[in-house]
N, C-alpha and C positions, 0 to 999 in steps of 0.2 A: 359524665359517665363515659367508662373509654372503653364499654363490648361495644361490639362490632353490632350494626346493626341487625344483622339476623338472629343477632342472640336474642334482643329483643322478642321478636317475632317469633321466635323457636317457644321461646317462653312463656311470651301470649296463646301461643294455639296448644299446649303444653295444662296452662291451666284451663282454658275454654275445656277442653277433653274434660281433664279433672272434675269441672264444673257439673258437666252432661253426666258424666258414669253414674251408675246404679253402684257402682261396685268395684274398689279396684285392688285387685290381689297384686299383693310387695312380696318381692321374693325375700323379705329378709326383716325382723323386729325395723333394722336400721332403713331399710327404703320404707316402712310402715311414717318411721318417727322423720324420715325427711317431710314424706307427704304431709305429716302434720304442721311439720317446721314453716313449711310454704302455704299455710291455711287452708288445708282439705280437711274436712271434720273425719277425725278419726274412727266414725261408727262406718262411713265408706270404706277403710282400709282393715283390707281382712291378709294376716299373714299367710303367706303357702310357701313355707319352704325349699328353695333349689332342690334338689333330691338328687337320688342316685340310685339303682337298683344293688345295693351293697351285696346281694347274693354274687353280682359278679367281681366281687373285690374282696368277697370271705374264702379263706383259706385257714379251716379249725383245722385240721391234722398236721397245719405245716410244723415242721420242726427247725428251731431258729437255735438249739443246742450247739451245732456243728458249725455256725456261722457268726460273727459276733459283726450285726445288722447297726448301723447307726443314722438316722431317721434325722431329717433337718427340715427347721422351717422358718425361711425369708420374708420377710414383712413385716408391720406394724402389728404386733403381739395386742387384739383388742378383740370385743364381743362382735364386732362388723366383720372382723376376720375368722371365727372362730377361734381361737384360740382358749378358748375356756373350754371348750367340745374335747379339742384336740389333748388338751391338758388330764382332762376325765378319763380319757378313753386311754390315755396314755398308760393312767394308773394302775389299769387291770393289766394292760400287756406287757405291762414291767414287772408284774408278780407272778407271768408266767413263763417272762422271757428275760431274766433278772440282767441278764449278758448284753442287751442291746444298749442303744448312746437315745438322746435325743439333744437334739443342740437347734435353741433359740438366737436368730440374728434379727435385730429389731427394735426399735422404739417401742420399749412397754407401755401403756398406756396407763394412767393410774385406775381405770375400772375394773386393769386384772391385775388381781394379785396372789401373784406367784405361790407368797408362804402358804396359803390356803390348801396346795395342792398336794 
């Protein structure tokens, strides 16, 4: 094995936690299914989504008529990234804002599929 030893050690005290929790909240489906990956019983891991207070990021009156807005997203196109969220959400504000772009750069991963959307 060529980690370094405190990866080791990182990893041991890593699972000891694990072991002790009553409870341990994954910010995301995918930190839920690592924890399962690495043998934490899955009735321990309860999802609680990152969040965001989106009242500070809604903007319904804005008008995007006057502006022709084009939206890009970097990364690996997959359910760990949102990318399927981002794809949903896209749908509606393209039938209200039929003038803006959005342009994927990225390894699509075969769990999202595109034609779907």
């Amino acid at each position: 094995d060529k980690k370094p030893p405190v990866f080791h050690r990182m990893y041991a005290h890593y699972m000891k936690e694990a072991t002790l929790a009553d409870l341990i909240l994954c910010g995301s489906e995918f930190v839920k299914q690592s924890c399962v990956f690495f043998g934490i019983p899955g009735e321990k891991c309860v999802v609680l989504n990152y969040g965001a207070d989106i009242s500070e990021f809604s903007f319904p009156n804005r008008d995007f008529s006057r502006t022709r807005l084009k939206f890009v997203f970097v990364g690996t196109l997959s359910y760990r990234k949102g990318a399927d969220l981002l794809l949903k959400v896209w749908q509606d504000f393209i039938r209200i804002n039929p003038d803006c772009e959005l342009h994927l750069f990225g390894e699509v991963l075969k769990e999202i599929k595109l034609d779907s959307f």
